[in-house]
Structure formats: C-alpha cells, structure tokens
C-alpha positions in Angstrom: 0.0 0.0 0.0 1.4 3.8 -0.8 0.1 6.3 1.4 1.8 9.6 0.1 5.1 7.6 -1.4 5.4 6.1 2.0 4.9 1.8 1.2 3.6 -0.2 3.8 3.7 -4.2 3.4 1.2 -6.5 3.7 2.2 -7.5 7.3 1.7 -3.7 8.5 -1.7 -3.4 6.6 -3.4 -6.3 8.5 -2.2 -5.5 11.4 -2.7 -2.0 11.8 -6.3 -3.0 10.2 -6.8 -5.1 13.8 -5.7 -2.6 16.1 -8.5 -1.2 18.1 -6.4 2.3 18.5 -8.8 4.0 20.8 -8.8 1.2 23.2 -4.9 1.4 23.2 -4.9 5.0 24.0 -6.9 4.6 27.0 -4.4 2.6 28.5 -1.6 5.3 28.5 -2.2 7.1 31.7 1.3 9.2 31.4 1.9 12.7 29.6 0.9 13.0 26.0 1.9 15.2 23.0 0.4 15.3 20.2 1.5 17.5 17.1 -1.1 17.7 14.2 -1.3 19.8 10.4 -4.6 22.2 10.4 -5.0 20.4 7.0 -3.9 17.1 7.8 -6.9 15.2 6.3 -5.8 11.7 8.5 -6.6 14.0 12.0 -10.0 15.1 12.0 -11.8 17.4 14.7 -13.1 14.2 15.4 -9.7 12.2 15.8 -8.9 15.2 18.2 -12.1 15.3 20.0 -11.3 11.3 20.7 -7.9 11.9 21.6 -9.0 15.0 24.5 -11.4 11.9 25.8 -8.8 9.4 25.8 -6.1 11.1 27.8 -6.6 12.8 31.1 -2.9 14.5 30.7 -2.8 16.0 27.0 -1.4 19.0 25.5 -2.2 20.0 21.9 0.1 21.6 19.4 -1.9 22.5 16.0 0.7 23.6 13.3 -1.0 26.2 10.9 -1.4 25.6 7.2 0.7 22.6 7.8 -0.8 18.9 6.1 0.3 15.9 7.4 4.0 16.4 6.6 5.8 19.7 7.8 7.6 22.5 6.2 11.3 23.5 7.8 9.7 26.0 9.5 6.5 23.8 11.1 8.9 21.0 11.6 11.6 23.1 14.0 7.7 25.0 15.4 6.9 21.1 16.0 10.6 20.2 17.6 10.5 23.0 20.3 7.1 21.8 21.6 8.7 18.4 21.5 12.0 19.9 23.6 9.4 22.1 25.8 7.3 18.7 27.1 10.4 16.4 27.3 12.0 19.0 29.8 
C-alpha cells in the first residue's frame, strides 16, 4: 500500500487493520503530545475530539497551514514543543 510515497507491506496493513487504537490510548495514563497539520486530512476534529477523551494528561500543538507532513519552519515549530514537554 502507498500512502503519500510512504509503502507499507502486507504484514503492517493487517495488522494495523486489527488494532483497536482507541482502546490502546486509554491505557496510556502518562503525559501525552500530540502535534497535528490544520490540513492534515488523516486527523480530524473528530480524531482530536477522541484523543482530549482518551487522555486525562494531553497537551495540543496544531501547526497552521501545515498537512500531514511539515515545512522547515513547522517542523523546527513542531521540535521545540517536542523539547518544551520532554524537559
């Protein structure tokens, strides 16, 4: 399978076709951050909305104009909220 020149093999299909990934996520009771493109089309208001109802610690960081891969300049915006929550 190509999902925007990225291939993915059989094996990964099926199984990521299995996982129940909301049920995962409620399992996770530590810190979570979670970086997302305005125009991503693969993380819905919806995916966000079950993300806030998933994790009781969660911090948001919504890159403008960005898709679901980054420009320079929304990847290093990205990497410093990354930096910020590890420290």
């Amino acid at each position: 399978m190509n999902i925007d020149g990225n291939i993915l093999g059989p094996i990964f299909v099926k199984d990521v076709r299995k996982l129940h990934i909301w049920k995962e996520f409620k399992k996770y009771q530590k810190p979570v951050l979670i970086i997302y493109g305005e125009k991503d089309p693969s993380c819905t208001q919806a995916c966000i909305s079950k993300a806030k109802a998933s994790y009781s610690n969660l911090q948001l960081l919504e890159i403008p104009e960005a898709g679901h891969g980054f420009s320079k300049e929304q990847t290093d915006t990205a990497m410093n909220a990354v930096f910020s929550f590890l420290l």
